[in-house]
VOROZA-946732 format. One line per field, with one value per residue (C-alpha): residue in one letter; x negated, y, z. Coordinates in steps of 0.1 Angstrom, whole numbers. Layout:
% VOROZA-946732
residuo (a/...);
east (X/...);
north (Y/...);
up (Z/...);
END
This chain:
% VOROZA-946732
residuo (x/x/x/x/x/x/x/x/x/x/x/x/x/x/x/x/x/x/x/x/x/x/x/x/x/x/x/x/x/x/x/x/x/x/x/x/x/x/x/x/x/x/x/x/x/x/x/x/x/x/x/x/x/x/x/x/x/x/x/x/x/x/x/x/x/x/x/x/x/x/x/x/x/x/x/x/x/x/x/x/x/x/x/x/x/x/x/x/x/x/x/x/x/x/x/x/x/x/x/x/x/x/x/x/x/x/x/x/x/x/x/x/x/x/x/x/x/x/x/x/x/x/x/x/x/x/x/x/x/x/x/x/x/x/x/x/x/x/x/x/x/x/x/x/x/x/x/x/x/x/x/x/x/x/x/x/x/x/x/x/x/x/x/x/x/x/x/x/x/x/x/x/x/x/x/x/x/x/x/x/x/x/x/x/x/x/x/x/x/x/x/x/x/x/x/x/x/x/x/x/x/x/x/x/x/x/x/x/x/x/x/x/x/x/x/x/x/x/x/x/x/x/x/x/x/x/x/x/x/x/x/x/x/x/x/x/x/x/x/x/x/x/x/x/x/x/x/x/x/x/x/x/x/x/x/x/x/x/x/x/x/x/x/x/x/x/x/x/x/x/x/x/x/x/x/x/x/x/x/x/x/x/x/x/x/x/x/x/x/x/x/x/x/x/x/x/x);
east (499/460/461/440/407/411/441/428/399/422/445/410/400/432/431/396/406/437/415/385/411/426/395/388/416/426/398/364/375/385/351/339/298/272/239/209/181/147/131/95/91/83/48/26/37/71/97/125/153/187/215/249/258/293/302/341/360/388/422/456/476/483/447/444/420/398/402/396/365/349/355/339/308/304/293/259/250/231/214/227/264/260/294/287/324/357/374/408/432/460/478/486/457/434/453/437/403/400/413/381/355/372/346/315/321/308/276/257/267/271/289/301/327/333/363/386/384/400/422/443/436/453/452/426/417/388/372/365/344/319/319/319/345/374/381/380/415/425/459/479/457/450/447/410/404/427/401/369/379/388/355/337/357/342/304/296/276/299/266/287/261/245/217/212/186/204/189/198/173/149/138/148/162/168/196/205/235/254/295/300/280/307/334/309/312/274/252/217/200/220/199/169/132/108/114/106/70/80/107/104/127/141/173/189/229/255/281/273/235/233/199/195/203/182/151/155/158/130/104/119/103/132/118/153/182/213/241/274/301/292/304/280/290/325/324/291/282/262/219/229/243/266/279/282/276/301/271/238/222/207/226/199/200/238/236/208/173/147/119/130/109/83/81/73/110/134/173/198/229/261/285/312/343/367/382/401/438/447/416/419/394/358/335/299/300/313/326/297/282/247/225/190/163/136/107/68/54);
north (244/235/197/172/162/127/136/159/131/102/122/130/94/87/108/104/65/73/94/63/37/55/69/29/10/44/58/39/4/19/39/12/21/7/-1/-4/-25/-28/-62/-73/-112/-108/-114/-82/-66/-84/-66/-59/-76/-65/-89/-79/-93/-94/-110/-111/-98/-112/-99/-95/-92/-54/-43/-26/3/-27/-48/-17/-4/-41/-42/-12/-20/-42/-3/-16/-29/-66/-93/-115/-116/-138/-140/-150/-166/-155/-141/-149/-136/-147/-177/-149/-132/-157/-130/-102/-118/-122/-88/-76/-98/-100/-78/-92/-126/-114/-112/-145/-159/-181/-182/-203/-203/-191/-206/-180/-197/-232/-221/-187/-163/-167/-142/-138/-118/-98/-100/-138/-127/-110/-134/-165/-183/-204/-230/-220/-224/-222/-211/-219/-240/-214/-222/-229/-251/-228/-202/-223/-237/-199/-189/-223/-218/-183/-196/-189/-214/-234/-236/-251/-280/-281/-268/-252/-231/-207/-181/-143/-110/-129/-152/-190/-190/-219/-212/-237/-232/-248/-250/-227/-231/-220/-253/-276/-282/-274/-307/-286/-323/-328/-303/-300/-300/-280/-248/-266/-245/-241/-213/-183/-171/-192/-183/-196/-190/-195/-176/-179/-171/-204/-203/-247/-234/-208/-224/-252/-230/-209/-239/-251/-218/-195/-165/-146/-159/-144/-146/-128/-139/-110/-83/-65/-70/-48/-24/-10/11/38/34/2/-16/-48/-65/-101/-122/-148/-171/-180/-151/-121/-96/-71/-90/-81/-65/-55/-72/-96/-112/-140/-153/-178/-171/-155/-157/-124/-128/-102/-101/-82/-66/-73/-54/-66/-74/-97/-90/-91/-68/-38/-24/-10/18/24/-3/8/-19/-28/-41/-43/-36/-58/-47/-74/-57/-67/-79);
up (445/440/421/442/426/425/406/383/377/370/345/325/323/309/287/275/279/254/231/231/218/193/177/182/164/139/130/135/119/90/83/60/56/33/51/28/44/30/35/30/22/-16/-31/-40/-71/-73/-87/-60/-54/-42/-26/-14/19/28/60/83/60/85/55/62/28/30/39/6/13/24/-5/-27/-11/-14/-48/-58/-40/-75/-86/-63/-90/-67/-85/-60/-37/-3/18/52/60/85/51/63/89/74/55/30/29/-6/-29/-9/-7/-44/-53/-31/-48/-79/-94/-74/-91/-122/-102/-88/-54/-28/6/34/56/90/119/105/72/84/113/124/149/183/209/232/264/251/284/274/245/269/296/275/293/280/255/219/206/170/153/119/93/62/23/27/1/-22/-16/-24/-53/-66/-53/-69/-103/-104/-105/-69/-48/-20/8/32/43/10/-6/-45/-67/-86/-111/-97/-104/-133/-101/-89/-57/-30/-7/20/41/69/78/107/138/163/158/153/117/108/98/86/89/56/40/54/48/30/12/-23/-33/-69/-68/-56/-27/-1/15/47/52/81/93/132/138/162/177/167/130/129/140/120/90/101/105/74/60/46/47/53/68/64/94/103/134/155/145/155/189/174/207/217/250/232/238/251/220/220/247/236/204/208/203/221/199/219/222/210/175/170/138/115/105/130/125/138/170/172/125/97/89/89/99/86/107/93/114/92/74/97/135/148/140/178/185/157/173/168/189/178/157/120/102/73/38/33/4/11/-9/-9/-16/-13/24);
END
């Protein structure tokens, strides 16, 4: 007996369905890649200058291959480590952080944190992630400050609404950074105002590229912001790109370097290591570090 079509058709979507989710959540989130981004904001004749940026790390105590893979990345070689928050997934997980930047804190840095750094991870109907609808809702409180003072005791700048200099690559460097965008806890009127004229690279940090942050840093004049949250949009429709932000940034600007609009600023927006324990899932959208070269404009 002949099968129908229709039949035929909906046992090859499932099975190309099937096939799509567990490339998704076994293979693809697990094929940690090193990006390596040039970017032009330095004078002429400057020498380069090369940051590591980390971003949604998002650990669960037994993600070893993780942990191991970010601490080798201290093999890079950067003059300067930026962690762009959302290093937690798990009130267990501070031991597995710091055995994946344990060597990276030899190295100057600075970070801030992102929502998954105060609170849990509850479960949420993906959907609501590309529709935007529904009230954000946090879970278990986790050992942040047990992770900033570890992170703090190490040398590394705590930018959570606060500004610094710090000497990285044979250059001063002004970094000002904000708490995370997406809860509310940012306060960039705190910090702001001029890039101070007398060093020589400005840097703007967050963990969620909120548009109000981003043009306040930009007309503050840090020339390169750096960002995370999205995960670069974590499932992608192939020629198309990300779906959603889970912030008021276009979705076009998901991952990768901007110029950021209306400036002479750039933004540098990290897909991230990790998913959302409830979503262990990524498609088009390898989970990432990024080596930035700052090189002249």
């Amino acid at each position: 007996m002949r099968k129908r079509p229709f039949i035929t058709a909906a046992a090859t979507l499932a099975a190309t369905g099937a096939a799509t989710f567990a490339y998704a959540s076994l293979v693809e989130r697990n094929l940690f890649t090193l990006r390596r981004v040039d970017v032009p904001v330095l004078e002429p004749d400057a020498e380069p200058l090369r940051i590591l940026h980390l971003s949604d790390l998002h650990m669960m105590p037994d993600q070893h291959r993780k942990q191991s893979w970010i601490a080798a990345l201290a093999g890079t070689d950067p003059d300067l480590v930026v962690v762009t928050g959302d290093n937690l997934s798990s009130p267990d997980a501070v031991p597995g952080v710091l055995r994946a930047l344990g060597p990276l804190l030899a190295f100057p840095g600075a970070f801030v944190f992102g929502s998954n750094d105060y609170r849990g991870p509850v479960w949420k109907n993906p959907l609501k992630y590309v529709f935007g609808t529904g009230e954000y809702v946090q879970g278990v409180e986790l050992p942040t400050e047990t992770l900033r003072t570890a992170l703090t005791e190490s040398g590394w700048a705590d930018l959570n609404n606060a500004r610094t200099t710090l000497k990285a690559g044979g250059r001063t460097i002004e970094l000002a950074g904000v708490d995370d965008p997406h809860i509310d806890r940012d306060d960039y009127p705190s910090v702001a105002g001029p890039a101070t004229p007398d060093t020589d690279l400005h840097f703007g940090v967050t963990h969620t590229p909120a548009r109000r942050v981003l043009d306040a840093m930009a007309a503050d004049g840090f020339a390169l912001m750096l960002a995370g949250h999205t995960h670069g949009g974590q499932v992608c429709v192939p020629t198309y790109g990300a779906l959603t932000t889970n912030c008021d940034l276009p979705r076009t600007m998901a991952k990768g370097l901007h110029r950021w609009p209306g400036s002479d600023s750039w933004l540098h927006v990290s897909a991230g290591l990790g998913t959302h324990p409830t979503a262990p899932i990524r498609f088009a959208c390898r989970p990432e570090a990024s080596i930035l070269t700052l090189i002249p404009r």
